[in-house]
Residue, then its C-alpha position, 0 to 999 in steps of 0.5 A: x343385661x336383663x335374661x327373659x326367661x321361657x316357661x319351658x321347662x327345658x328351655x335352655x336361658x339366654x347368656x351374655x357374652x361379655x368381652x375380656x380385655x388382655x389388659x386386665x390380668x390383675x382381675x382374677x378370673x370369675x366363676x359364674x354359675x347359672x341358676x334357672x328361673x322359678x318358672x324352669x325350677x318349678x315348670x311353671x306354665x306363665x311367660x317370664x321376665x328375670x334379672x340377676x344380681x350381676x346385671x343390676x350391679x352392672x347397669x341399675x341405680x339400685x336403693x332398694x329391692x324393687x328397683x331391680x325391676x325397673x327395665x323388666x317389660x311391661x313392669x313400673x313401681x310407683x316410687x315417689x322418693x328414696x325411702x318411699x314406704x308406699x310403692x305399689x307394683x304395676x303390671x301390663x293389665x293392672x295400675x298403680x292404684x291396685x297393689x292386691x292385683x300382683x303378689x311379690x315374694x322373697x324367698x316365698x315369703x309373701x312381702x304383698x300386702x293384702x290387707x288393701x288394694x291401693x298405693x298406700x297401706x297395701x304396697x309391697x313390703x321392698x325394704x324387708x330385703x335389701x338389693x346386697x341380698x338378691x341373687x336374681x328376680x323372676x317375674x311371671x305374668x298371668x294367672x296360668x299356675x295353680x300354685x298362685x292365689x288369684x291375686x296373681x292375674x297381674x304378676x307374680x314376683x319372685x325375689x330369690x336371695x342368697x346364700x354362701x357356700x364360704x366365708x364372705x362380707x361386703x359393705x357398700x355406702x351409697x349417695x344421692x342428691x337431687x335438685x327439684x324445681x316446681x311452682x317457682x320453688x326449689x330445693x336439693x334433697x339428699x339421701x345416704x345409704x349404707x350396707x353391711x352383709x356377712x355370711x358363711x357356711x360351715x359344713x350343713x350350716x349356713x347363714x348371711x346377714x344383712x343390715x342397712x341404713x337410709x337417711x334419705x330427703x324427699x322432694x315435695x310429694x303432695x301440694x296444699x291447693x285451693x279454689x282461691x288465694x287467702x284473703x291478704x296473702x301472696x305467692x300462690x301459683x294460678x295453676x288448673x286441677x286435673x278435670x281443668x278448674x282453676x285452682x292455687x297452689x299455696x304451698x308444698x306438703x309432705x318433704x318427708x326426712x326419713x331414717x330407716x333401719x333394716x336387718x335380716x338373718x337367714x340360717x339353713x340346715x341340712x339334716x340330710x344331703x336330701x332334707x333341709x331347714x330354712x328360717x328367716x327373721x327379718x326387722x324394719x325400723x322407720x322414724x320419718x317426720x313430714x313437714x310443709x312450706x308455704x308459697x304464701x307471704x302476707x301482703x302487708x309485712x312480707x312475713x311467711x303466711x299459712x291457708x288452710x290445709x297446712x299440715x305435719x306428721x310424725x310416722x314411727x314404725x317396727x315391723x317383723x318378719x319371719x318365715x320358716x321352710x322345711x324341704x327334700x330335695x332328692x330329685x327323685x320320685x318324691x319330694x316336699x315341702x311345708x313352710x311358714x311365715x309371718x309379717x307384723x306391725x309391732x309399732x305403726x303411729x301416724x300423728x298428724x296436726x290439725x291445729x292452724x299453722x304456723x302455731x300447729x307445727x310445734x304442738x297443738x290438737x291432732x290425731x293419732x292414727x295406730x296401725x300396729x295390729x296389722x299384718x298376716x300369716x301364711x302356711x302352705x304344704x306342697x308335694x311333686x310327684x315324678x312318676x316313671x313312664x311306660x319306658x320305666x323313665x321319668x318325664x312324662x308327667x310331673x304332678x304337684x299339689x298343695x294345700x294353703x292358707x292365709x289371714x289378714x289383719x286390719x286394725x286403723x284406730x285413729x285417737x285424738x290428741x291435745x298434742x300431736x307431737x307428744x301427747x297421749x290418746x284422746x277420745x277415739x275419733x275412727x275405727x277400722x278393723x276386720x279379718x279375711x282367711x283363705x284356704x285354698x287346695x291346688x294340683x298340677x300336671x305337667x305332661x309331656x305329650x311328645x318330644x314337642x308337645x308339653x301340656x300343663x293342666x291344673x285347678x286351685x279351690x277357695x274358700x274364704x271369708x271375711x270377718x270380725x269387721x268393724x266401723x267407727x266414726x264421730x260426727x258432730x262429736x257423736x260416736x257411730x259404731x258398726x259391727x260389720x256381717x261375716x261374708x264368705x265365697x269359695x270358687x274353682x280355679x281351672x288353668x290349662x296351657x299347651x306349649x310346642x317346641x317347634x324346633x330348637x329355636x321356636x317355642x309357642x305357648x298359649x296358656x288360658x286361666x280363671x282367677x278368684x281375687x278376693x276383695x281385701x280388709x281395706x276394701x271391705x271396711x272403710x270408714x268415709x267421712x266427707x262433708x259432714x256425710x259418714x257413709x257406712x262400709x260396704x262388706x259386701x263386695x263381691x271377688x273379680x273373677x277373671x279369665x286370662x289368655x295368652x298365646x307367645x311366641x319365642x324364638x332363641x337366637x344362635x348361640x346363646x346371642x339372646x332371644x326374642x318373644x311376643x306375647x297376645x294376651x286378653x283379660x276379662x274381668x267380672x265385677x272388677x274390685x275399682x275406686x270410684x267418686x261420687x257427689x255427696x253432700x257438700x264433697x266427693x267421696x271415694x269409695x271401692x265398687x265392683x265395676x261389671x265388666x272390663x276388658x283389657x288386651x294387648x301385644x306385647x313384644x320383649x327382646x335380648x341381644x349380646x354382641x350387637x355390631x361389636x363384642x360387649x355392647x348388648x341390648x335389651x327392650x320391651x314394646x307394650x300396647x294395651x287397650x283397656x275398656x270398661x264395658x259395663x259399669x251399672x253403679x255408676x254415678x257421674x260426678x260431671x253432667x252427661x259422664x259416662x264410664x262404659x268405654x273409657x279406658x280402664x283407670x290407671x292403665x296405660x295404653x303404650x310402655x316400652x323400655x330400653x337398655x343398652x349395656x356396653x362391656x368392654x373389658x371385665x372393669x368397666x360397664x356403660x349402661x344407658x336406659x330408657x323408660x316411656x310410659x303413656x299418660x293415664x286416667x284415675x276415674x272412671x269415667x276419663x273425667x281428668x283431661x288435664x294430666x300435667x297437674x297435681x293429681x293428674x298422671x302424665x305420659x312420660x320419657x325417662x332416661x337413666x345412665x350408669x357407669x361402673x368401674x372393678x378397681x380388683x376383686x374387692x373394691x368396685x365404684x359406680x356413678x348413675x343419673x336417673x331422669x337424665x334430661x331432667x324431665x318434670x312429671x306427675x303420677x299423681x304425686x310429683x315425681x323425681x326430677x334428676x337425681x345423681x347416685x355415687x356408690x362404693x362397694x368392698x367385696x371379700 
């Protein structure tokens, strides 16, 4: 189902055969026609993974675009709920809580967030795609290109969508429904989804446009705790917090009802056979509303009781995206390419309540917390030269070069209000703001030594800086206001990878790179108040310098039966970018410290297979291993008696994940897929400190299984039924995770 595609440029894709039932005439035949992957198109030097639109049709439950990537090895997107806003991409050497450490593109519109580093404000902007759009996902692991910033020593993720060659629409509607118990309470939350794109082309233009709605109900996503029960109420659950203190869980928080609205319009021009325009717009539209429930009754009347921590939020946003593509595309000796984008938040407000429940759920004082000057822009020029041999033949090098830059913006003003439903701004309670540039020059040299022997060398230049930061934070009603210094770095970025085709079926690649991941906006400007303690912001992180090696080893089975690959890969990084806690006043804080060094290295094995024992039924999977290690860390500072961080393992890595899919295709109607998903536990600290994982706030290991049945009704019509999390298995990642959730879809093609 899911094709892993080789970094060689001639490497030829693996293909599924799929089985064609006789009985099947009144479906008229189906032209498939393959697309290489990014890494062949653009002879890039990384391992790849892809999936194409057909194949997550086929054996997905898909609600939005980064769920495509669901079974890719070594990959997870901490998605809490359908709708979830904050889902970060997680890769082989890279946690959830490191959202700047993968880049995610559409169409190379950068859709990465890298005003942060986290699982929140700095996650991949998914739902500025919709899945009826993908035509395929590529994934490439590893800083090995010079064409990629640093922030790609994780992963690269390239979302390709589609464009029509005629007329043509669809419309699917899609429901959920999950049933969820946990602490003794329950409920059933539903989301719907519906889906309409149309496009055409009409001689040198072309165009498609998509639109989509969700309504969909969260789950419980946090939980409201304390060290001991409200004086004259019961219903709290005894449970133990993550390090193993006993705590009480009073209720749940933040069942989020969220209704969002997407549409995007894609237009390219030929001017020429050779010469063609692209532009994108793109809008998102959120309206979500989170709301507590309390476990607490009062002891005396039975009546709903409320501790402290009860609280509710409003969030309503709109955001923008667009992108603008000039390329040749000849074939030729010459060709090139400028291009630009931007993503923006034009309205972005969070008002939260602080007033006591049950008062503070109607109205009452609170906070207003605006994000709507955040976003960035990008531009980057590129050119690939094709020279001609000593033979008077191209091939024997392909030379790319470009140049880029890039801006962030971060501005988090937080006002407070009377009337954190409708009120206006107060006085200013928090300020956090500041800019970051890059401006990078890269080439590569892709050189066929022989028949065999294939080297790609290449080297990206930085400059960047960070500036125009600024805090601001009250305490004891007295304002703190800090202007932050300008800071820059510049640094060079070498990359080097030789690949052998020992025969038509074998293929080594040992690839090695250095990457400059420069710290974010959020990293650099942060306001922290705990306890009574305002800590001022740290602008002087420095960036992660990291070195990547991988040697993988493919082998392409006899016709076009599928593939197999292991992959030996090691990552050292310098003054790692990671989120520490240290004792401070009368609280713990948070805050982001450049770790000395960590370590993380591994194996991992990735396989495809069609017609396994009988025709149609075909497997795909991945087994990864990683140990991950922290081996200096000079600023740390326990938060237990006798911790320490050096040799634990690396936070939020885990050190097993596998995955398999199993795809049964009998006839051209019907597909059966069955998947599985594991995942070991584990650590959010540093030190390892949080022993106890099956808590909130804590991150258990996890086996998942998801199932889905699609049937063709003809050429329009088509209906499909899924499972996520089959055996119904009762998880945390942090947050509590969905438990079984059923999925009926409905789609028309024309």
């Amino acid at each position: 189902m899911l094709a892993l595609l080789s970094a060689w440029g001639g490497a030829a894709s693996a293909q599924s055969a799929a089985a064609t039932d006789p009985a099947a005439d009144a479906l008229p035949a189906i032209e498939v026609r393959e697309t290489a992957s990014v890494a062949e198109r653009k002879q890039l030097p990384q391992t790849s993974a892809s999936v194409t639109a057909a194949a997550a049709a086929d054996g997905i439950n898909v609600t939005d675009s980064s769920d495509v990537l669901k079974y890719l090895p070594s990959l997870s997107v901490r998605k809490r709920y359908i709708g979830d806003t904050q889902s970060p991409l997680a890769t082989r050497t890279t946690g959830v809580n490191a959202s700047a450490r993968s880049l995610v593109y559409a169409d190379g519109i950068l859709l990465s967030a890298l005003v942060n580093n986290n699982n929140g404000n700095g996650s991949p902007r998914w739902f500025m795609v919709a899945p009826e759009e993908i035509e395929r996902v590529d994934v490439m692991y590893g800083p090995f290109a010079a064409e990629y910033p640093g922030n790609s020593y994780g992963a690269v993720t390239e979302i390709t969508t589609r464009m029509p060659q005629q007329f043509e629409a669809s419309a699917k509607a899609l429901y959920s429904q999950q049933d969820f118990s946990q602490y003794g309470a329950s409920g059933t939350y539903r989301a719907q989804e519906y889906n309409v794109s149309l496009g055409n082309r009409d001689g040198a233009l072309a165009w498609r446009f998509s639109a989509n709605h969700l309504d969909s109900f969260s789950q419980p996503v946090t939980y409201i705790t304390a060290a001991s029960v409200p004086a004259g109420a019961t219903g709290a659950v005894a449970t133990q917090d993550r390090t193993g203190k006993t705590i009480y869980v009073l209720g749940a928080g933040n069942l989020t009802h969220t209704v969002q609205d997407s549409a995007r319009l894609k237009l390219s021009y030929d001017f020429t056979p050779t010469l063609t325009a692209t532009y994108t717009l793109g809008l998102w539209q959120n309206q979500a509303n989170a709301n507590p429930q309390t476990y607490l009754k009062n002891a005396a009347t039975g009546a709903p009781a409320y501790g402290s921590g009860f609280s509710a939020s409003n969030v309503d946003q709109q955001q923008w995206m667009q992108g603008l593509e000039l390329r040749s595309k000849t074939g030729g000796v010459w060709d090139w390419q400028v291009a630009a984008s931007t993503m923006s938040a034009s309205r972005d407000l969070t008002r939260t309540s602080s007033a006591a429940f049950p008062a503070g759920a109607a109205g009452g004082a609170g906070t207003i917390a605006d994000a709507g000057g955040t976003g960035w822009s990008t531009l980057d020029a590129k050119g690939i030269w094709r020279p001609a041999g000593a033979d008077g033949k191209r091939g024997d090098h392909v030379l790319s070069f470009g140049a880029h830059y890039d801006r962030y913006t971060l501005a988090t003003p937080t006002w407070n209000t009377t009337d954190w439903v409708s009120g206006g701004n107060g006085a200013l309670a928090s300020d956090s703001r500041g800019k970051t540039e890059t401006s990078a020059l890269w080439a590569q040299d892709v050189w066929r030594l022989s028949s065999a022997l294939k080297a790609t060398l290449g080297a990206r230049y930085e400059w960047w800086r960070a500036f125009d930061g600024y805090n601001y934070s009250t305490t004891g009603g007295v304002g703190f206001p800090v202007n932050q210094p300008q800071v820059s770095q510049s640094g060079l970025s070498p990359k080097a990878s030789l690949a052998w085709a020992l025969s038509d079926e074998w293929l080594a690649t040992l690839s090695t790179g250095r990457a400059l991941r420069f710290p974010t906006v959020g990293e650099l400007y942060q306001n922290v108040l705990v306890g009574g303690v305002y800590l001022q912001a740290n602008p002087n992180l420095k960036p992660e310098k990291v070195w990547s090696t991988e040697l993988a080893i493919e082998r392409t089975l006899a016709e076009g039966q599928g593939k197999w690959r292991v992959s030996l890969f090691e990552e050292r990084v310098s003054d790692a970018l990671i989120s520490q806690s240290a004792a401070l006043g009368s609280g713990v804080a948070s805050f982001t410290q450049n770790v000395d060094k960590t370590r993380q290295r591994g194996i991992e094995a990735a396989f495809e297979r069609s017609d396994v024992m009988l025709r149609g039924l075909s497997l795909n999977g991945s087994v990864t291993w990683v140990d991950a290690r922290i081996l200096e860390n000079g600023g740390y500072v326990p938060t237990v008696a006798g911790a320490s961080s050096v040799g634990k393992r690396t936070p939020y890595v885990p050190e097993w994940r596998a995955t398999l899919v199993a795809t049964y295709k009998p006839d051209d109607r019907w597909t059966y897929t069955l998947a599985g998903r594991y995942s070991a536990r584990v650590y959010a600290t540093v030190d390892n400190t949080d022993v106890n994982s099956h808590t909130y706030q804590g991150f258990d290991g996890y086996t998942v299984f998801d199932a889905r049945v699609r049937y063709r009704f003809d050429r329009h019509w088509s209906a499909a039924l899924g499972v996520d999390n089959l055996t119904n298995r009762d998880y945390f990642l942090f947050h509590p995770f969905p438990q079984r959730t059923v999925f009926a879809e409905l789609k028309y093609d024309f």
